[in-house]
C-alpha positions as CSV (number, residue, x, y, z in Angstrom):
1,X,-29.8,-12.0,44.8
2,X,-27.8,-9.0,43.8
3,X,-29.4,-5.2,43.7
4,X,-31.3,-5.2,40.9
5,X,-29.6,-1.9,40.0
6,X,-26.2,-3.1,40.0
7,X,-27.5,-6.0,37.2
8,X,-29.1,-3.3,34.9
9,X,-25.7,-1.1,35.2
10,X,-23.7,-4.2,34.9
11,X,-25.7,-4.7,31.4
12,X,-25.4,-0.8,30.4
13,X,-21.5,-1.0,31.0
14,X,-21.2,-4.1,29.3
15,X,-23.0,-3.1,26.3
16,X,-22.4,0.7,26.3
17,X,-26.3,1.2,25.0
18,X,-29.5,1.6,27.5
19,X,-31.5,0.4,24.5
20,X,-29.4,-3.3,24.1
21,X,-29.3,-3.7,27.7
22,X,-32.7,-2.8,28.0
23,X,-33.3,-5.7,24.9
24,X,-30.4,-8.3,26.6
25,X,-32.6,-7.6,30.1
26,X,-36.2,-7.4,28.7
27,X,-37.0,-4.6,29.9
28,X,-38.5,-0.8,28.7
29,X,-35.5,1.7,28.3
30,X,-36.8,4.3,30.2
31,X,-37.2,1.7,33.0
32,X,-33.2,1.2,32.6
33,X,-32.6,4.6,32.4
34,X,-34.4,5.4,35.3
35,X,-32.6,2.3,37.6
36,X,-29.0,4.0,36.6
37,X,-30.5,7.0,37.3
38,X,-31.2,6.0,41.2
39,X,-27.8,4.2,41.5
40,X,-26.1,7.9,40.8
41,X,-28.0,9.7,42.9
42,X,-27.2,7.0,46.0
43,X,-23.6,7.1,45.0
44,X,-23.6,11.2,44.3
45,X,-21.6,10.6,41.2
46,X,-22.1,10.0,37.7
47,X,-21.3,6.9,36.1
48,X,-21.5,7.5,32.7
49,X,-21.0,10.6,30.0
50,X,-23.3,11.1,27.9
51,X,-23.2,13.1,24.5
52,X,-24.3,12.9,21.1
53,X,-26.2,9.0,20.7
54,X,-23.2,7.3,22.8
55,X,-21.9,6.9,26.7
56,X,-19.1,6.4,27.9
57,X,-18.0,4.8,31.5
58,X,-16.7,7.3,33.8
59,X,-13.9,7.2,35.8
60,X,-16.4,6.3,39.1
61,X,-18.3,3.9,36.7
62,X,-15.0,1.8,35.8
63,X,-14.4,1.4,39.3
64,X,-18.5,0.3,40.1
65,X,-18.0,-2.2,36.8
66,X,-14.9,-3.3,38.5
67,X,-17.1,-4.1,42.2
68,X,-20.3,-5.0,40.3
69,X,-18.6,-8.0,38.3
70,X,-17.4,-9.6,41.7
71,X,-20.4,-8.7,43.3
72,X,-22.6,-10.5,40.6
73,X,-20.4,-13.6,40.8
74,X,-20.4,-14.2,44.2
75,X,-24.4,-13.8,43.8
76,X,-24.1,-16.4,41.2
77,X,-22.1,-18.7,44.0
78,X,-24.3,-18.4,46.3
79,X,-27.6,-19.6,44.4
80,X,-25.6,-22.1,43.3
81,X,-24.2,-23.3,46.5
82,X,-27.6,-22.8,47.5
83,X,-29.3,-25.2,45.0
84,X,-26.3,-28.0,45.8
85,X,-27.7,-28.1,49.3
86,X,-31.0,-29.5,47.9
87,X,-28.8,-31.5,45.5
88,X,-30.3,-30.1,42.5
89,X,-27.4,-29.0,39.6
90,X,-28.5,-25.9,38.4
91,X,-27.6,-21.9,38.3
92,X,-25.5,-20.3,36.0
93,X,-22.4,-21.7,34.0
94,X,-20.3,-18.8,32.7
95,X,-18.0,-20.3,29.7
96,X,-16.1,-19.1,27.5
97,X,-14.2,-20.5,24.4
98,X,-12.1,-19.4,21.7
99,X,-13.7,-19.3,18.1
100,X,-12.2,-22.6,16.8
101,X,-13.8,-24.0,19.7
102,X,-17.1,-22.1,20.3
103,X,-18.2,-22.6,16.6
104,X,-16.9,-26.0,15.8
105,X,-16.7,-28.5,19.1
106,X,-18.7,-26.8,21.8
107,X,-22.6,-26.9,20.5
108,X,-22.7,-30.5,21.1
109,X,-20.8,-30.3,24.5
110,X,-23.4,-27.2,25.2
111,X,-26.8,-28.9,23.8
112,X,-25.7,-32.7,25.6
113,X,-25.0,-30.9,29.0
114,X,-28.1,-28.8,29.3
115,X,-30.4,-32.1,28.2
116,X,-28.7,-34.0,31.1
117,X,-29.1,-30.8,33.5
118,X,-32.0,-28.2,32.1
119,X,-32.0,-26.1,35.3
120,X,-28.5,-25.0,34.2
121,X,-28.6,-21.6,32.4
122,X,-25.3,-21.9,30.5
123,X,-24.0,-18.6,28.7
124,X,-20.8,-19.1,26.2
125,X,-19.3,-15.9,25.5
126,X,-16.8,-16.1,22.3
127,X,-13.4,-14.5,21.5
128,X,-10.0,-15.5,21.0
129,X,-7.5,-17.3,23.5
130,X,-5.8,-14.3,25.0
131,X,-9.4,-12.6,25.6
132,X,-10.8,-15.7,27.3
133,X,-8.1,-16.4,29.3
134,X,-8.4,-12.8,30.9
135,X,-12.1,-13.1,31.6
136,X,-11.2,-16.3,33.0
137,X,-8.4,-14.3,35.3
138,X,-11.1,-11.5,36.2
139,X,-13.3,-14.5,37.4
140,X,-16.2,-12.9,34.9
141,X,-16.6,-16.6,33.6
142,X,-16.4,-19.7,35.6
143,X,-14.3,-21.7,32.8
144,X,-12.8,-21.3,29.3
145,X,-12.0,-23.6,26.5
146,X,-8.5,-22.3,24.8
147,X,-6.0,-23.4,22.2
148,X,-2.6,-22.9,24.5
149,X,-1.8,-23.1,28.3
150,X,-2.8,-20.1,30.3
151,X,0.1,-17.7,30.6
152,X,-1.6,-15.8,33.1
153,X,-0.8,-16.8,36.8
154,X,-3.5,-17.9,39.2
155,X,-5.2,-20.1,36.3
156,X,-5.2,-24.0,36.5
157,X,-4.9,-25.4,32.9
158,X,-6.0,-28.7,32.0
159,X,-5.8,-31.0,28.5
160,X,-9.2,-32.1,27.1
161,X,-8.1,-33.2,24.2
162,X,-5.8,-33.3,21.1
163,X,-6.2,-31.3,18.4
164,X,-4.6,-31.7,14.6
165,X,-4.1,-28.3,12.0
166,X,-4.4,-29.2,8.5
167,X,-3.5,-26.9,5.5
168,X,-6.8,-25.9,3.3
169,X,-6.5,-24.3,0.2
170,X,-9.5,-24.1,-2.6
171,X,-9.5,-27.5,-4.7
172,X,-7.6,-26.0,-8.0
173,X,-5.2,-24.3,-5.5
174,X,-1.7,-26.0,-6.8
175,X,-1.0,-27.1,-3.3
176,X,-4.5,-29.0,-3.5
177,X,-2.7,-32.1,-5.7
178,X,0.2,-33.1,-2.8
179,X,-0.4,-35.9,0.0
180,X,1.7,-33.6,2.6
181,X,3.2,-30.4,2.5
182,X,6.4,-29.3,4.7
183,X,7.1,-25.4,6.3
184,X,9.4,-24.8,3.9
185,X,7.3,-25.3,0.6
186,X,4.7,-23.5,2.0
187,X,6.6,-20.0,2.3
188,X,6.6,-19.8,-1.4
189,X,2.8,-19.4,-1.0
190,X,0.7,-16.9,-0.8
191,X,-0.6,-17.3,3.4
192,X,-4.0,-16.3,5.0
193,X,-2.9,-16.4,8.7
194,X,-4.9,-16.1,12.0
195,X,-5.1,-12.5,13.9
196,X,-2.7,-11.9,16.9
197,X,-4.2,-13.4,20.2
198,X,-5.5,-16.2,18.4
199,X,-4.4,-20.0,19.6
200,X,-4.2,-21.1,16.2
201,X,-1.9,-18.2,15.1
202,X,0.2,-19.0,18.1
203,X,0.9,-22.3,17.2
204,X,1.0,-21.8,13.9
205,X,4.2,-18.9,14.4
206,X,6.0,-21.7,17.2
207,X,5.6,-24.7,13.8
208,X,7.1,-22.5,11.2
209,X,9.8,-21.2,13.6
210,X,10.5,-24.4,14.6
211,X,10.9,-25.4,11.0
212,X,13.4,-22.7,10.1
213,X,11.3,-20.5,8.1
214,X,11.4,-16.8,9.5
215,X,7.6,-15.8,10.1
216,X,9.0,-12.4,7.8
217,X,9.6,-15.2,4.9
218,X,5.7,-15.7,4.7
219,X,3.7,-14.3,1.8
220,X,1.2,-13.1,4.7
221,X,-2.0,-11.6,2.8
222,X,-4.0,-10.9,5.4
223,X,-5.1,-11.4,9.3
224,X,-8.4,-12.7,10.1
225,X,-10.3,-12.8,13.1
226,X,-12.3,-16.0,12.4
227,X,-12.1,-19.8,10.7
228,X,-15.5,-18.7,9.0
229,X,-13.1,-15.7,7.3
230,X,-10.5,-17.9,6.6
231,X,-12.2,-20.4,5.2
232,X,-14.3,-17.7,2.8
233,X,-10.9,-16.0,1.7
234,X,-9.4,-19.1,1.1
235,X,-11.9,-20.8,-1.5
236,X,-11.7,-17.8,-3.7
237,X,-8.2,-19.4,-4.4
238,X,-6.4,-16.4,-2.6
239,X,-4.1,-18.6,-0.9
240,X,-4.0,-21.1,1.8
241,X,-4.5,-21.3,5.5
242,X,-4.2,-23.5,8.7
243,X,-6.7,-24.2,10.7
244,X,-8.0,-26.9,13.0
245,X,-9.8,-30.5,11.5
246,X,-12.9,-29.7,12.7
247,X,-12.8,-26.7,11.3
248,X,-13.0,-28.1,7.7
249,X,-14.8,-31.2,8.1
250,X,-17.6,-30.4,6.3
251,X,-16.4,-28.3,3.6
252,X,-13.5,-31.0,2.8
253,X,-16.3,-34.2,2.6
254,X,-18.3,-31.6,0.7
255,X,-15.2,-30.8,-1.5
256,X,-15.9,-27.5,-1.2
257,X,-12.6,-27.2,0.1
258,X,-9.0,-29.2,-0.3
259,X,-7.0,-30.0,2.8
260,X,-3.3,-31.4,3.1
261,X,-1.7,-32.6,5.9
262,X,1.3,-30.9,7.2
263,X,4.8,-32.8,7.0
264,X,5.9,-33.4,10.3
265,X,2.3,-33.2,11.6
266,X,1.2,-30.2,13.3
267,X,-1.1,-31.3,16.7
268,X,-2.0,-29.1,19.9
269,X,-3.5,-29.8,23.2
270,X,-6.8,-27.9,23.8
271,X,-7.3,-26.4,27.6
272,X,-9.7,-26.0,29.9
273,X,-8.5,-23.3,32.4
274,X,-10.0,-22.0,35.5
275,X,-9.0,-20.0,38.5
276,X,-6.7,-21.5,41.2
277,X,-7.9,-19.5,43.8
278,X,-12.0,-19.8,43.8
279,X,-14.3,-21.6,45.0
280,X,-15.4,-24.3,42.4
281,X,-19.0,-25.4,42.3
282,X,-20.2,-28.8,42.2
283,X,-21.5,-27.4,38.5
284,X,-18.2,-26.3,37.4
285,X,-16.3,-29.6,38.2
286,X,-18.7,-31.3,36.5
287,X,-19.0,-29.4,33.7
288,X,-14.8,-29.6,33.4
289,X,-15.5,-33.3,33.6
290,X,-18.2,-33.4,31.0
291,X,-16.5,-31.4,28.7
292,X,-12.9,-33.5,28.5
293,X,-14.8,-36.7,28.0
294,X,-17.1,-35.0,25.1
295,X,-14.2,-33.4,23.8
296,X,-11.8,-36.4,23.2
297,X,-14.8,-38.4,22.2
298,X,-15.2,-35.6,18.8
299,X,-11.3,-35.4,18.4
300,X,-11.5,-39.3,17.7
């Protein structure tokens, strides 16, 4: 078990607020306070700044985040190492997934896995495929769930499953009407596009490239950070977007939304990616496992 301090300054750094860590970690705030308190006078050094309602990590306290996030893992490791010698599959399962992912495949995957295994205390922490991949890297979570191969070396990347973008567009939207829509008719529409970092933008860039239609050629209207955005911009009749099948499954039955496929078909490969270079739990591998049988059993 790690110090006890080190968690609560682990949960202060992460959340930059004594009062949410003291919520995330159920305890009083003056109780938090007080733990961060001891840690600086052990190390002589302050670890945070302090001044008017907000802190700040100092230079000493990046450097403690730094040690306290490798500290906590190899805590993690150990209880779970620990609980394989009994043959019992629990511990923590750090996992983190990009939004596509997270909000439209992964519940199911989540909510099967912990009825199989209850003693698992799984955590999914949710951004987009650059930011995952770099948590994955830092080995603060034990596996991610991303829309392109890791570009980041000491990661192994592995296909789960196959994954097909549609164009959606609000029903009276004129491309609503057509059984298939190429790159090239789609630049003379008005385009609600993914942010930077994000998979789907990613692939999205390499199809109209590929295409010949210059990304500059687009009628971009705006970035957005999420398919929930996307899909509310888009039903005003705005414009249109790409996004991922699963994404619009239920608005599309509902015909709350039109979708058309693209001409040639637009499909990626979803990854699992983990590092190369630590030691994998019997948890992990068969989470991995779980999770590419689960996945191509939804992409069907």
């Amino acid at each position: 078990m790690a110090d006890r301090r080190l968690q609560v300054f682990h949960a202060v750094a992460k959340h930059l607020s004594f009062t949410r860590a003291a919520d995330a970690l159920f305890m009083t705030q003056p109780a938090v306070t007080f733990q961060i308190k001891q840690l600086e006078e052990q190390y002589s050094t302050r670890l945070f700044e302090r001044r008017h309602g907000s802190i700040s990590l100092t230079p000493a306290g990046e450097l403690v985040l730094g040690y306290a996030e490798r500290i906590l893992a190899l805590s993690d490791e150990m209880e779970t190492r620990l609980s394989e010698m009994t043959g019992e599959m629990r511990g923590p399962l750090l996992v983190g997934a990009s939004t596509t992912i997270a909000e439209f495949m992964l519940p199911r995957v989540l909510g099967e896995f912990n009825a199989l295994y209850p003693q698992v205390r799984a955590r999914l922490i949710v951004a987009n495929s650059e930011s995952i991949e770099s948590r994955v890297a830092e080995h603060t979570l034990d596996v991610g769930l991303i829309e392109a191969p890791a570009k980041l070396s000491g990661l192994n990347s592995q296909i789960c499953c196959e994954d097909e973008l549609l164009v959606i567009c609000a029903p009276d939207y004129p491309l609503a009407t057509l059984k298939s829509v190429t790159p090239k008719v789609l630049a003379d529409y008005e385009y609600i596009s993914r942010e930077p970092g994000s998979g789907t933008r990613e692939i999205s860039d390499a199809y109209f490239a590929a295409n010949q239609v210059p990304l500059e050629n687009l009628k971009t209207q705006m970035e957005l950070g999420s398919p929930e955005a996307l899909k509310g911009v888009v039903s005003t009749g705005l414009g249109f977007a790409i996004v991922s099948r699963a994404v619009v499954a239920k608005e599309t039955r509902l015909g709350a939304l039109a979708s058309v496929p693209l001409n040639p078909p637009l499909t990626r490969s979803l990854y699992l990616v983990h590092p190369q270079d630590r030691f994998q739990s019997r948890l992990t591998t068969t989470f991995i496992d779980f999770a590419k049988k689960k996945l191509r059993e939804l992409a069907l």
